[in-house]
C-alpha positions in Angstrom: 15.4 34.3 36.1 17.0 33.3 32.8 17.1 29.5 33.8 12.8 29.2 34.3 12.3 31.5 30.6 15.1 29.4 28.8 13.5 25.9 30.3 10.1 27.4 29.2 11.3 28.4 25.8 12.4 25.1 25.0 9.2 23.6 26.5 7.3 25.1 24.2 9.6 24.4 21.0 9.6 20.5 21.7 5.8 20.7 22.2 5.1 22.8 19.2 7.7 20.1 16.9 5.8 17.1 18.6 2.5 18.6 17.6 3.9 19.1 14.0 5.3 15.5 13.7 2.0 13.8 15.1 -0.4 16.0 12.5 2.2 15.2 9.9 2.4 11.4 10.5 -1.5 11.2 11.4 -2.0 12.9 7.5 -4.0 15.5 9.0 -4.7 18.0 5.5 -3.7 21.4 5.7 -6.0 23.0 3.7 -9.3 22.2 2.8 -8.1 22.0 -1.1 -5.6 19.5 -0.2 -8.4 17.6 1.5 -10.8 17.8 -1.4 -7.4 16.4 -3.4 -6.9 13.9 -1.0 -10.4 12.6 -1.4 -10.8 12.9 -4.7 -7.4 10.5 -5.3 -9.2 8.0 -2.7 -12.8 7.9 -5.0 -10.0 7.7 -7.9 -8.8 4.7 -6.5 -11.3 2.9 -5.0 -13.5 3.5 -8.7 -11.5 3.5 -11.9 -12.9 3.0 -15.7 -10.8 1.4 -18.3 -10.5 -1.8 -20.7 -9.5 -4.8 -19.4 -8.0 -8.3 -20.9 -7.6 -12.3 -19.8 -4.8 -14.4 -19.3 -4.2 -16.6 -22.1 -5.5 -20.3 -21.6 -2.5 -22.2 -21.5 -1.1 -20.3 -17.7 -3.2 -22.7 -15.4 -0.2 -23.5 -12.5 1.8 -21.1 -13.1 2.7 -18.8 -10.2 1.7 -15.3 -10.0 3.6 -12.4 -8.3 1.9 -13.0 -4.9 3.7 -16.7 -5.1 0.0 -18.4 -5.6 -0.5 -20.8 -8.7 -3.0 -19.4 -10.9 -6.5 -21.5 -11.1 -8.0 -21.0 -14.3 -11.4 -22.0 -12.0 -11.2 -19.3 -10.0 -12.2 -15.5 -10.5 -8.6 -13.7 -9.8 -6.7 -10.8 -11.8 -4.1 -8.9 -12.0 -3.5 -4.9 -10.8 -0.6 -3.0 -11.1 -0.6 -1.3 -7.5 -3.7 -2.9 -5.3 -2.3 -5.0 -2.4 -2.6 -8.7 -2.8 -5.5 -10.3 -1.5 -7.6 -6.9 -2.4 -11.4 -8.2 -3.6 -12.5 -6.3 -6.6 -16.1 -5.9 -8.6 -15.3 -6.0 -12.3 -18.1 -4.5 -14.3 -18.7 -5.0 -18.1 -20.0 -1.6 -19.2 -20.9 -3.6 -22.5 -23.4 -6.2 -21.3 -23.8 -4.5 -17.2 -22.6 -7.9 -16.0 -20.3 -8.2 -13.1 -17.4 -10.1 -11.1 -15.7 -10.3 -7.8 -11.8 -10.9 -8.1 -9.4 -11.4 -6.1 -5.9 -9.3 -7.0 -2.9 -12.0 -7.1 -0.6 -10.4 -9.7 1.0 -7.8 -11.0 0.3 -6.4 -14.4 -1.8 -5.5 -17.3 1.6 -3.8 -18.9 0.0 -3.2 -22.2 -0.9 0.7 -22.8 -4.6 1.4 -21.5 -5.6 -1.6 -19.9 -6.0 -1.4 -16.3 -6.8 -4.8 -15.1 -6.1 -8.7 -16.5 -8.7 -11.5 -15.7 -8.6 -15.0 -15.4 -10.5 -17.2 -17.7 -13.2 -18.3 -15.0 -13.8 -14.5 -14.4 -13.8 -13.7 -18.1 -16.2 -16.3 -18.9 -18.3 -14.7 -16.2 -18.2 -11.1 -18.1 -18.8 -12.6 -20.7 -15.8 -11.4 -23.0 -14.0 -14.6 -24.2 -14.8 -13.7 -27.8 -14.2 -10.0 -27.8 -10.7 -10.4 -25.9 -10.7 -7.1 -24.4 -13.6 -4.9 -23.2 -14.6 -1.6 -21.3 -14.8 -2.2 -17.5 -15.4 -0.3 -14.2 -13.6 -1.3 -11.2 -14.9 -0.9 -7.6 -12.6 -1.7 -4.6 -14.6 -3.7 -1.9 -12.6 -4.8 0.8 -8.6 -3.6 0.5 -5.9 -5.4 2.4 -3.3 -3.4 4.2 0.3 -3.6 3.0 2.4 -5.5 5.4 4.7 -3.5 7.3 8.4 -3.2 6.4 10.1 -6.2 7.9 13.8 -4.8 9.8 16.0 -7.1 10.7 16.2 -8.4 14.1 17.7 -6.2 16.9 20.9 -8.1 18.3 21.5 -5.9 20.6 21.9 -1.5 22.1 25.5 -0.3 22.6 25.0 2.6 25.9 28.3 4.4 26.2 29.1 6.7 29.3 31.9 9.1 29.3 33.3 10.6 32.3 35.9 13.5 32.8 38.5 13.1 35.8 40.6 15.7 36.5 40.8 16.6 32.5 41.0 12.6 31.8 38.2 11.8 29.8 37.3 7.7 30.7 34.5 6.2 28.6 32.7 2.4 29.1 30.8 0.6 26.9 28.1 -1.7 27.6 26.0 -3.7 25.2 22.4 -5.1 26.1 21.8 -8.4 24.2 18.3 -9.7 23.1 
């Protein structure tokens, strides 16, 4: 009798841990505040207002942080935490004129400023003489973060240990890929 409520006891342990590990890695939220938090911090980050700034002219070829040479032709900015590749609407609450960009650096770093422009897409808002100006920013289409890169399994150690007449024996095998 104790053997069937002991294997049922533990049953129902694993199943209830399982349960709690899938709803924690699926991000299920456990309240509906934390849910209103949650998407609150997702219209946060898919709509931000702030000022924004250009790189300065003389940066045409030099690399950005994603390892692409910036193109003073081309509409393309920098973020401080959008994935690369991430295509962004600039808005110039100024004059209501607006930009695509494509994130392919890091930055601004100055105090306040939450997004730096490349001359083409400065030209396009229209802020060349002001320098830096009050924008909206709108996430369109965010790219996913690759995943994190492990190095490559060499190979799974399985060791068995058996007890002979109080002689404990073990053997190691190893299976290569």
């Amino acid at each position: 009798m104790k053997k069937p409520l002991l294997w049922l006891a533990t049953s129902v342990l694993a199943i209830s841990i399982l349960i709690g590990y899938y709803e924690a890695l699926r991000g299920a939220p456990r309240s509906d505040d934390e849910g209103a938090r949650l998407a609150d911090a997702e219209k946060e980050r898919n709509a931000s207002c702030g000022t924004a700034s250009f790189y300065q002219v003389d940066t045409n070829g030099t690399r950005t942080s994603s390892g692409v040479p910036l193109n003073d032709s081309v509409s393309t900015a920098a973020h401080r935490t959008l994935p690369f590749g991430t295509l962004v609407r600039v808005t110039n609450l100024s004059n209501g004129s607006c930009e695509t960009v494509k994130i392919t650096d890091r930055g601004p770093y100055s105090k306040g400023r939450i997004i730096d422009l490349s001359l083409h897409a400065a030209k396009k808002l229209g802020m060349i003489k002001a320098g830096i100006i009050p924008v909206q920013i709108e996430v369109l289409h965010e790219v996913p973060e690759p995943p994190c890169r492990l190095p490559p399994l060499r190979f799974i150690q399985i060791t068995s240990i058996r007890v002979v007449r109080g002689r404990v024996s073990t053997h190691r095998n190893r299976l290569w890929f």
